[in-house]
C-alpha positions in Angstrom: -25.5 -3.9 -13.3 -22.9 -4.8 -16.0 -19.7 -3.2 -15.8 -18.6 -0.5 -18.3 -15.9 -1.1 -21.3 -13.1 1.4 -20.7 -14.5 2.8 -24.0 -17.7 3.8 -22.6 -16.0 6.4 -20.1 -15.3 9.9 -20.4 -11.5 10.8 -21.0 -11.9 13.4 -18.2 -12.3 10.6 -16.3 -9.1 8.7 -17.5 -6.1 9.5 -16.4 -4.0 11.3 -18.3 -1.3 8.8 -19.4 -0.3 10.3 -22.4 1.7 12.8 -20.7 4.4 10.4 -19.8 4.0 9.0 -23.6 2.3 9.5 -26.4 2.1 5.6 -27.4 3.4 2.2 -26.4 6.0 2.8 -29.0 7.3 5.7 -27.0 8.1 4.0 -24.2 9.4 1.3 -26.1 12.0 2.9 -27.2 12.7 4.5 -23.4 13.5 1.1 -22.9 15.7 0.6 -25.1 17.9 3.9 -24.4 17.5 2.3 -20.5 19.5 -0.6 -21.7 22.0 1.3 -23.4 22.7 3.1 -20.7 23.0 0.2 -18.5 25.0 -1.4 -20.7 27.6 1.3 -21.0 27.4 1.7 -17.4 30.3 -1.1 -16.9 32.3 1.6 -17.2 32.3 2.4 -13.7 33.4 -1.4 -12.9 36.6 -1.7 -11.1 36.7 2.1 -10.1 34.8 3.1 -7.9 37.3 3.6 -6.0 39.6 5.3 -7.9 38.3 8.8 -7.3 35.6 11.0 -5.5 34.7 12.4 -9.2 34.3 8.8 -10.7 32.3 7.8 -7.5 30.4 10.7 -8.3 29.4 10.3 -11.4 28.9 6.6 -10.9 26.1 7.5 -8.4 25.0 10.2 -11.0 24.3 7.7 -14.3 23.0 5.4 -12.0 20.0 7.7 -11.1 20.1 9.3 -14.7 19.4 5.3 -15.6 16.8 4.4 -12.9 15.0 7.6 -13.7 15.0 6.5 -17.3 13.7 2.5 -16.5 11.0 3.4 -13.7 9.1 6.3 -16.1 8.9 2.6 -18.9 7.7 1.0 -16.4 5.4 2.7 -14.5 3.5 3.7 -17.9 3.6 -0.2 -19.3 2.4 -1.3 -15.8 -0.3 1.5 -15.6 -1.3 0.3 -19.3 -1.9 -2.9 -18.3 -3.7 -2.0 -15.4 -6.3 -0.4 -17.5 -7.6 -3.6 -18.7 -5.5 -6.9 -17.9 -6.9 -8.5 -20.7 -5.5 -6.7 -23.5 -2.4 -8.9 -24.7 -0.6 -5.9 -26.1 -0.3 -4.3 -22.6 0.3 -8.0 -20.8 3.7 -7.8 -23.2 4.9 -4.3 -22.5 4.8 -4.7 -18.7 6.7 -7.9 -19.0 9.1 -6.1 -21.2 9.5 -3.2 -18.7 10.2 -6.1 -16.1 12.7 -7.8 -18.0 14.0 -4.1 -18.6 14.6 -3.5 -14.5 16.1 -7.1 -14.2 18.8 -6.4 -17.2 19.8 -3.0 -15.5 19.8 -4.4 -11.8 22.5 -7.3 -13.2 24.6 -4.6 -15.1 24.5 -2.2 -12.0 24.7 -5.1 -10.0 28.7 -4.9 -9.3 28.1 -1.1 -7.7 27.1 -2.4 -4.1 29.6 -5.2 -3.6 32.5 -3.0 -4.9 31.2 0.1 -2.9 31.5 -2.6 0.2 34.9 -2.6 -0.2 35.7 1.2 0.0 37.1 2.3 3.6 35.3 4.7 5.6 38.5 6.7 6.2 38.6 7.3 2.0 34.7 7.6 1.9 34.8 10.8 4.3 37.9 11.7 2.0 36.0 11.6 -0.9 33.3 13.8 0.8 35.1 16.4 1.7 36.7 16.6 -1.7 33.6 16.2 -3.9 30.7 18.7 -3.4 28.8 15.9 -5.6 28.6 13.8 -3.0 26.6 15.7 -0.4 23.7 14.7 -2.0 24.5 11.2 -1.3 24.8 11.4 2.4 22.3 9.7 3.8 22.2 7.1 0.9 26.2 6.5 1.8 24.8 5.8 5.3 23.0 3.1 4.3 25.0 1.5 2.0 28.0 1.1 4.8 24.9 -0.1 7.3 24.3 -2.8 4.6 28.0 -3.9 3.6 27.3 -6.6 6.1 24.1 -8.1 3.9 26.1 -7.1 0.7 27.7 -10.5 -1.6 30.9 -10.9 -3.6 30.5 -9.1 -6.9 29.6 -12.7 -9.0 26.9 -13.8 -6.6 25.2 -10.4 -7.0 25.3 -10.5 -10.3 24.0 -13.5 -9.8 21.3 -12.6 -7.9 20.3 -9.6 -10.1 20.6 -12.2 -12.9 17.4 -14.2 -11.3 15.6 -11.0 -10.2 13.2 -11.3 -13.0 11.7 -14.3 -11.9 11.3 -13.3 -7.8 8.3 -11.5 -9.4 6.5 -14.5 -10.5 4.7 -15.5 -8.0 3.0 -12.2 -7.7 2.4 -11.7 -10.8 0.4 -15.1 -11.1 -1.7 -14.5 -8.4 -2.4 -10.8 -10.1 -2.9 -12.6 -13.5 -5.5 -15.0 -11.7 -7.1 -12.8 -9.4 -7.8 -9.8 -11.7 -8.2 -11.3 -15.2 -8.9 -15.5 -14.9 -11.0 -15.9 -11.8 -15.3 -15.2 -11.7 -17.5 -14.7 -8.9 -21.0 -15.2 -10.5 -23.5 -13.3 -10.1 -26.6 -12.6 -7.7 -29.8 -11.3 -7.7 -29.8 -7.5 -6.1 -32.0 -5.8 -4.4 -33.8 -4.8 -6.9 -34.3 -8.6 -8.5 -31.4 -8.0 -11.3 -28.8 -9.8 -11.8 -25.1 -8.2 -9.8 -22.3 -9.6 -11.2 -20.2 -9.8 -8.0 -16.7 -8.1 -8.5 -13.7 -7.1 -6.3 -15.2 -3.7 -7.3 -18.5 -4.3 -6.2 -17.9 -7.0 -3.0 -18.0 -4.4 -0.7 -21.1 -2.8 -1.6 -22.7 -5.8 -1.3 -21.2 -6.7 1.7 -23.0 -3.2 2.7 -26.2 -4.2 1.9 -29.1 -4.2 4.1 -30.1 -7.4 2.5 -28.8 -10.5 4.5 -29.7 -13.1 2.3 -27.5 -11.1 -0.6 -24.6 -10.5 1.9 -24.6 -14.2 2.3 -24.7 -15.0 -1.1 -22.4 -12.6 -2.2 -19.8 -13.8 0.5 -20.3 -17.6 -0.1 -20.3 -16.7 -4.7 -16.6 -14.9 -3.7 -14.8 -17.7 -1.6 -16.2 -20.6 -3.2 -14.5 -19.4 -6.4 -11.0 -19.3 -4.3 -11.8 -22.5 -2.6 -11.8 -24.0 -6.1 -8.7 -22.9 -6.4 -7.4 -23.2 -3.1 -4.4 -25.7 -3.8 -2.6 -23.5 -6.2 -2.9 -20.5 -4.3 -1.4 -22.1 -1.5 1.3 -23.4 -4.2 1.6 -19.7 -5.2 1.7 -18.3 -1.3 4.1 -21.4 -0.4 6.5 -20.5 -3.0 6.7 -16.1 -2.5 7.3 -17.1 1.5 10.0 -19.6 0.6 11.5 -17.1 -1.8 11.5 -14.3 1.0 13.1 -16.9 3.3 15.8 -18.1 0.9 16.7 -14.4 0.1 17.0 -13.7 3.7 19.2 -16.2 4.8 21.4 -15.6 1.2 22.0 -11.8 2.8 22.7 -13.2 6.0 19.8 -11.6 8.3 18.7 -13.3 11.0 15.1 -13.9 9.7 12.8 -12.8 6.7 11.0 -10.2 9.2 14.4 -8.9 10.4 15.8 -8.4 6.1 12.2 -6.8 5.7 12.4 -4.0 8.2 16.4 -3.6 7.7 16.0 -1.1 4.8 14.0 1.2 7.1 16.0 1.0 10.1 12.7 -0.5 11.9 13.7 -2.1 15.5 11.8 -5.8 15.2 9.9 -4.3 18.5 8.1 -2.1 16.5 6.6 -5.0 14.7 6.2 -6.6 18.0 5.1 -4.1 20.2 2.2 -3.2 17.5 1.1 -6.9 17.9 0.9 -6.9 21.5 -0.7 -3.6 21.5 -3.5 -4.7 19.6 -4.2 -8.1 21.3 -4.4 -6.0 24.6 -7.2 -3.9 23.0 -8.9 -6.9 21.6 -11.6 -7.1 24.7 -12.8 -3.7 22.7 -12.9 -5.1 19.1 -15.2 -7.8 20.8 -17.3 -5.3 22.7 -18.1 -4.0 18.9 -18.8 -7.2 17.6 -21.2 -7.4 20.5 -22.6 -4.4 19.5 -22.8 -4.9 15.8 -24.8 -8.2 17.0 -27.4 -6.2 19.0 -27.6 -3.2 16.5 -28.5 -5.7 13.6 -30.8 -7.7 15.6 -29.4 -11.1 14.5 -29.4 -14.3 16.6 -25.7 -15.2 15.8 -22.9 -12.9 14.3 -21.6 -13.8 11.0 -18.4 -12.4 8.8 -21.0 -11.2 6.3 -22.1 -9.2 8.5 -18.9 -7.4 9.3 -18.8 -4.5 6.8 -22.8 -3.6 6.8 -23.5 0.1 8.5 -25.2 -0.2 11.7 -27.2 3.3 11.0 -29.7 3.2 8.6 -28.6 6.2 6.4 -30.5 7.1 3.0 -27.3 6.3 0.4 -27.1 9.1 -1.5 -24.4 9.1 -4.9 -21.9 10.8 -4.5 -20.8 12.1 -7.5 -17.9 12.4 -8.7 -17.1 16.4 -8.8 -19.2 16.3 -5.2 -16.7 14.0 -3.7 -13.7 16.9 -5.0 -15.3 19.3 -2.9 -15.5 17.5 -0.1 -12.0 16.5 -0.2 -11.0 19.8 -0.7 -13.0 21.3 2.4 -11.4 18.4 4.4 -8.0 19.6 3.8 -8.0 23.4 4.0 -6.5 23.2 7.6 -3.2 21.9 5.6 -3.1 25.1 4.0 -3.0 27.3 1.0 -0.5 25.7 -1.1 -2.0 22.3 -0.5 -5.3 23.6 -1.9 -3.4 24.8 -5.1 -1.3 21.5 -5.7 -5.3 19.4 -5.1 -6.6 21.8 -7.5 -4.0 20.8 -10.4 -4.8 17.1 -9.4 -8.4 17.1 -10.1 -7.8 19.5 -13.1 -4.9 18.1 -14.9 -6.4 14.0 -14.3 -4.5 12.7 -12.1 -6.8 9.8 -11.5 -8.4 7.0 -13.3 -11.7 7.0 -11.9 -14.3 4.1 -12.3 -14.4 0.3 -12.7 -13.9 -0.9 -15.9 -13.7 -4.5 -17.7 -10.3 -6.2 -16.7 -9.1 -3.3 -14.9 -7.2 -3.9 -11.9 -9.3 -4.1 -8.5 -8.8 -1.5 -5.8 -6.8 1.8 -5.6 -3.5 3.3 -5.5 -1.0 6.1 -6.3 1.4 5.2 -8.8 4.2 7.5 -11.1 7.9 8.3 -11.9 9.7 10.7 -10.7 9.1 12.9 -13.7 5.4 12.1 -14.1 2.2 13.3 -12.8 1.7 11.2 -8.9 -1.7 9.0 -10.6 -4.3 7.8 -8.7 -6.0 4.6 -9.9 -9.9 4.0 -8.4 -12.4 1.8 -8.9 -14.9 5.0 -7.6 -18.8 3.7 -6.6 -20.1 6.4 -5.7 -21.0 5.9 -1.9 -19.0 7.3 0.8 -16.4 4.9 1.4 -15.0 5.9 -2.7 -14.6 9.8 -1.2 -12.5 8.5 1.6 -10.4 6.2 -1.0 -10.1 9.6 -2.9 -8.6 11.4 -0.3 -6.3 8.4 0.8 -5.1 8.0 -2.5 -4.7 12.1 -3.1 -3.0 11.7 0.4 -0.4 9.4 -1.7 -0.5 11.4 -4.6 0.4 14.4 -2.5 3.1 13.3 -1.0 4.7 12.3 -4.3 4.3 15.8 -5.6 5.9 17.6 -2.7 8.7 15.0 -2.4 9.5 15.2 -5.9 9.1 19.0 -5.9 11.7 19.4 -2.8 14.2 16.0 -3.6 16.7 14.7 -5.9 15.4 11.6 -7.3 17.7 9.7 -5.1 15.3 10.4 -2.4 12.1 10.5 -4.5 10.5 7.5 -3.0 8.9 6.8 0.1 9.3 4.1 2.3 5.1 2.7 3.0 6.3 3.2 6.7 5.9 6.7 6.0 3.5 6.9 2.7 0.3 5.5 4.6 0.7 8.4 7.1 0.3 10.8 4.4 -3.4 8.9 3.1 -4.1 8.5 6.9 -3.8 11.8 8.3 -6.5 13.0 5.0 -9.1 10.0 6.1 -8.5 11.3 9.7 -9.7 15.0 8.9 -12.1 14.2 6.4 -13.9 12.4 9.0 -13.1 15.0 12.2 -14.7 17.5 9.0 -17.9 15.2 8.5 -18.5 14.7 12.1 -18.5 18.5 13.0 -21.1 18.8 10.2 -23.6 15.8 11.2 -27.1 17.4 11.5 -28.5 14.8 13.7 -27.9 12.1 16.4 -28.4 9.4 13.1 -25.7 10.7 11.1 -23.4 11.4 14.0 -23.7 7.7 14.9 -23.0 6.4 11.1 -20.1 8.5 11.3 -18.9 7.1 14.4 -19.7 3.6 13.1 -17.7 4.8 9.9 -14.8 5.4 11.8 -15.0 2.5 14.4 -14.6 0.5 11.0 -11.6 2.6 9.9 -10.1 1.6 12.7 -11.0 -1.6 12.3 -9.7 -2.5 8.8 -7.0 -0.8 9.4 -5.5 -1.1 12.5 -6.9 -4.5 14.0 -7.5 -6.4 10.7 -4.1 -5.1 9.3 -2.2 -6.3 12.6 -4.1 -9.6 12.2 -2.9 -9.6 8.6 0.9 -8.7 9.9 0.4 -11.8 12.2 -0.4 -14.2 9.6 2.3 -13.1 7.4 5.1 -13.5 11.1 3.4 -17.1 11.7 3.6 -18.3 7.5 7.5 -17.4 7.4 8.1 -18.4 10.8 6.8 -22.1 10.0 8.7 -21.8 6.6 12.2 -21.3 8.7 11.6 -24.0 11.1 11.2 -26.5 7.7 7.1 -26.8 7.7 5.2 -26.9 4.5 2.3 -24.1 3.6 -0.4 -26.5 2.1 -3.9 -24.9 1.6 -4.9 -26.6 5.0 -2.3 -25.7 7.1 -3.1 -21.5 6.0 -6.6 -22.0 6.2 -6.3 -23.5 9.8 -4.0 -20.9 10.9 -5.8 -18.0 9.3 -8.8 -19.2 10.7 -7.3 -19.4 14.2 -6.4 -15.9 13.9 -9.7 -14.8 12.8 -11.3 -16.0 16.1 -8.6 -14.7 18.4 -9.7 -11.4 16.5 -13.5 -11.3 16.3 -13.8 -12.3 19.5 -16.5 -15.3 20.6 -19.8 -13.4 19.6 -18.4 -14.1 15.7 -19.7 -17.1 14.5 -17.1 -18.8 12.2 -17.8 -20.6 8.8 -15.7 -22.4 6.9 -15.4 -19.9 3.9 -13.9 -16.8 5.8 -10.6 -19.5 6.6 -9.7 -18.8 2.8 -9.1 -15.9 2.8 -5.8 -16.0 3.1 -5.9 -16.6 -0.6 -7.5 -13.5 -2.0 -4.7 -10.8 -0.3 -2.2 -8.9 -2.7 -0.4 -7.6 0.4 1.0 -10.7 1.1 2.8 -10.7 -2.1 4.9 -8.3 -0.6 5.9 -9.7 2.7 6.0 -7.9 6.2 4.3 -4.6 4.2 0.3 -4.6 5.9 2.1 -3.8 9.5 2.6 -0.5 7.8 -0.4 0.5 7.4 -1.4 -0.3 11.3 1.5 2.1 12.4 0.9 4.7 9.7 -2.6 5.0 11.0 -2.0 5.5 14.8 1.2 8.2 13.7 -1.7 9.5 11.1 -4.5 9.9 14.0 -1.6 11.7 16.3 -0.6 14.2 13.3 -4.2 14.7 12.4 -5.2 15.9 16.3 -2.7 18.0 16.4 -3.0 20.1 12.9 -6.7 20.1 14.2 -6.1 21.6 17.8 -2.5 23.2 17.6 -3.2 24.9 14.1 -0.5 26.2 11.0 2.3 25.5 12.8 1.6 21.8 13.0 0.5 21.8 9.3 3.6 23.4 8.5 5.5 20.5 10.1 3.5 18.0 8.4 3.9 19.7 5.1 8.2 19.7 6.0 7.7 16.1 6.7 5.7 15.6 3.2 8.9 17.0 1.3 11.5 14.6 3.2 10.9 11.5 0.7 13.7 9.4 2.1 16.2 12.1 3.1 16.5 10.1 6.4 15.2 7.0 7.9 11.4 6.5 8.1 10.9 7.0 12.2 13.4 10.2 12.0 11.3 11.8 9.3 8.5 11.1 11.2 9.8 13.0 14.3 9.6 15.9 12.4 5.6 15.4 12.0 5.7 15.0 16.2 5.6 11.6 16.4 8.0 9.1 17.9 7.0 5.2 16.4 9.4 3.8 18.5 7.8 3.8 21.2 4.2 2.2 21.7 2.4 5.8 22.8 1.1 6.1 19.4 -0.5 3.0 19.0 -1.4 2.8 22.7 -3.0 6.1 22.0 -4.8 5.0 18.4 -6.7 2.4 20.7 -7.5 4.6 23.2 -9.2 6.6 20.5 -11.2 3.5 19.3 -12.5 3.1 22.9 -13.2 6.5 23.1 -15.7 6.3 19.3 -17.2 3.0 20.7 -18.1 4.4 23.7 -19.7 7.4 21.9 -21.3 5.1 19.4 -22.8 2.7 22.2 -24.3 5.8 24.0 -26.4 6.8 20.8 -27.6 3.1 19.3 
């Protein structure tokens, strides 16, 4: 099964990304009216103080120029994203990154100057400006930061360097989605498969061992062979989040990550110890999974394979719409109009294509459609990406709808609730619906493995990442040995002894975006258990809970992440939710080991 030149696909099945430009040349010259506006944006140096109407507008061209840079580059990014190989596109996204590094180091004197301002005049200037009440919450955090803010030259400094923080990441991107090849293998029907990141886990699904294992063995062999420059890679992005830590003057590289989002360090620490208290259940699973498939020892290949026989339909397409759209009717009538416009005005890019980039996500500008990027298969897994991913996209509309673009974003503390809680009732709607003991088991087994990716392997993932920049502050060196051995530690604290371990499963380490992006997986582990509390309670309490949730989808970041969440009914500073997530895993294995 060869995969499809992006020329070969439908445009309705494209997304559309010639409503944010017609051309490359269009965006282009976005960029360039970006820099002029950054460079005429020194204007504001040296006077920030000097009135609340200058402070005012200063915060005004600022967003008028952000807005401006992040519609270039999410379009030149999104281009490239299409097809990595395409040299044209390679250039624009670099371009758009050089872009945001020129603007940050001529915008890069606002935060040290507004350091400087008292609080006293600040209030002043409040009072006196009804321009600045927009800017609240974002003056909150500023003055919370002036302690991790530099002199004026070593931020410009800093800003001046940005460019290159990204180029660890975007090696491992450039390597991992256009240089390295897995082979192929014989499928099960005796043709040739040409193993993919968009087709690993369907083979990983397969009934068929021996393919499983060869699959497996074809993926991590090709990142053992390059094993010592990924661990150069992963070596260097840990050092860089170290060394930027201790320039800001944080404590550690896991305190400067969760210090934008006002996350207590025992959040990250009481998820961990929440999770390794609920590990005797993960094992009972694996000891289940070993009796279900009826093998004499447990192997990682055999992690992701259902352990219900269930005819695999395809799923096409348009029938994987309706589904999400019966899913979500207990969030409402307006959120059934706003999934409507997605799936009619192309939001999303839908299948695998030659040199497009793996996986899925949500991506756009404030001023552009919320896109959706899949790599959609056709099985039942690719209609709970679609909803996760319209979960995103979802979010981005009713933020942007309700916010000023100051508070247009999302933190990911609060984004993977929003793809969460639509995974949650997709499968509460698909269990209600099972017509007979069989399905109703590969539902549960579905969700057991929700649970399982997300919250355990996720934690595990967040582990890693505290051990790697842990050992980088006490002066140890990442080689490829030291990760593997650690990773591979972890892996067996994790699967428990039933797992039999191998060799290749210790790389993988190696072939994990995420930890590009330090201290970000943890996320997703705590935006599942808040997503499986919101999701029980628009399920048993009704519209009034949806109509929370909905409040909570316009917030963006008009507060910090665990306030906004409050407003969804959910306190993440405590452990309840997680405590309760787990209790919910108990609760589907126990179901699941009653029917198999």
């Amino acid at each position: 099964m060869k995969v499809k030149d992006r020329k070969e696909i439908d445009k309705r099945y494209q997304w559309d990304i010639e409503a944010m430009y017609p051309n490359a040349q269009a965006c282009r010259d976005d960029m360039a009216k970006a820099r002029e506006l950054a460079d005429s944006y020194g204007i504001y140096s040296g006077r920030l103080e000097e009135s609340a109407q200058t402070l005012a507008e200063a915060l005004q061209q600022r967003d008028e120029l952000w807005q401006k840079a992040e519609r270039a580059y999410v379009y030149a990014r999104m281009k490239r994203d299409e097809d990595n190989r395409i040299p044209e596109f390679q250039a624009l996204c670099d371009q758009s990154q050089s872009m945001l590094a020129g603007i940050s180091e001529a915008t890069s004197f606002f935060a040290p100057e507004f350091a400087r301002i008292s609080r006293e005049t600040l209030q002043l200037f409040m009072e006196e400006e009804p321009g600045l009440q927009v800017y609240a919450h974002l003056i909150d955090e500023l003055l919370r930061g002036r302690a991790h803010v530099l002199s004026r030259k070593e931020e410009k400094l800093l800003a001046g360097i940005s460019e290159l923080s990204g180029a660890t990441n975007d090696t491992f991107t450039m390597l991992n989605n256009a240089d390295i090849r897995f082979g192929t293998v014989k499928g099960e029907d005796g043709r040739p498969v040409e193993v993919t990141h968009g087709t690993y886990i369907r083979l990983m699904q397969s009934p068929d061992r021996s393919l499983r294992q060869k699959a497996y063995r074809r993926m991590y062999q090709a990142y053992e062979k390059q094993k010592n420059t990924l661990a150069t890679l992963y070596s260097y992005n840990t050092k860089q989040d170290v060394i930027f830590s201790r320039i800001r003057k944080h404590p550690s590289s896991i305190e400067a990550a969760l210090f934008g989002d006002k996350v207590p360090l025992k959040v990250y620490d009481n998820l961990i110890a929440e999770v390794h208290q609920a590990l005797p259940a993960l094992h009972r699973y694996m000891e289940l999974r070993k009796k279900a498939l009826g093998v004499s020892s447990l192997r990682m290949y055999d992690l992701y394979v259902p352990l219900v026989s269930r005819p695999e339909k395809y799923i096409s397409y348009e029938e994987a719409q309706k589904m999400v759209k019966r899913a979500l009717l207990p969030l409402g009538a307006e959120y059934g109009r706003i999934l409507d416009k997605a799936f009619t005005e192309r939001w999303a890019d839908v299948f695998e294509s030659e040199g497009k980039t793996s996986g899925a996500y949500s991506f756009g500008s404030y001023d552009s459609l919320p896109y959706m990027l899949l790599n959609y298969d056709g099985r039942l897994e690719d209609v709970f990406t679609l909803i996760h991913e319209a979960g995103h996209s979802m979010h981005a509309y009713f933020t942007r709808s309700a916010q000023p673009y100051v508070y247009s974003s999302h933190s990911i503390f609060t984004a993977e609730v929003a793809s969460t809680v639509n995974e949650a009732l997709l499968m509460r709607q698909l269990l209600g619906e099972a017509g007979s003991k069989e399905e109703k088991a590969y539902l549960l087994n579905l969700y057991l493995e929700e649970f399982r990716t997300t919250l355990f392997r996720q934690t595990m993932f967040a582990e890693f990442e505290r051990a790697t920049h842990a050992a980088v502050e006490a002066g140890e060196v990442l080689t490829a040995g030291w990760l593997s051995d650690t990773y591979a530690a972890l892996n067996r604290t994790y699967h428990g002894p039933v797992m039999e371990q191998d060799d290749q499963i210790a790389m993988e380490w190696s072939r994990i975006p995420h930890f590009y992006n330090a201290f970000y997986v943890y996320k997703y582990a705590t935006g599942y258990s808040a997503a499986t509390a919101i999701s029980a309670a628009i399920l048993e309490q009704g519209a009034q809970a949806a109509e929370n949730y909905v409040k909570f989808l316009r917030s963006g970041e008009s507060d910090y992440p665990i306030e906004l969440l409050k407003m969804a009914g959910v306190d993440m500073s405590r452990p309840k939710p997680v405590r309760d997530a787990l209790a919910t895993f108990r609760w589907l294995l126990a179901e699941l080991e009653e029917l198999i």
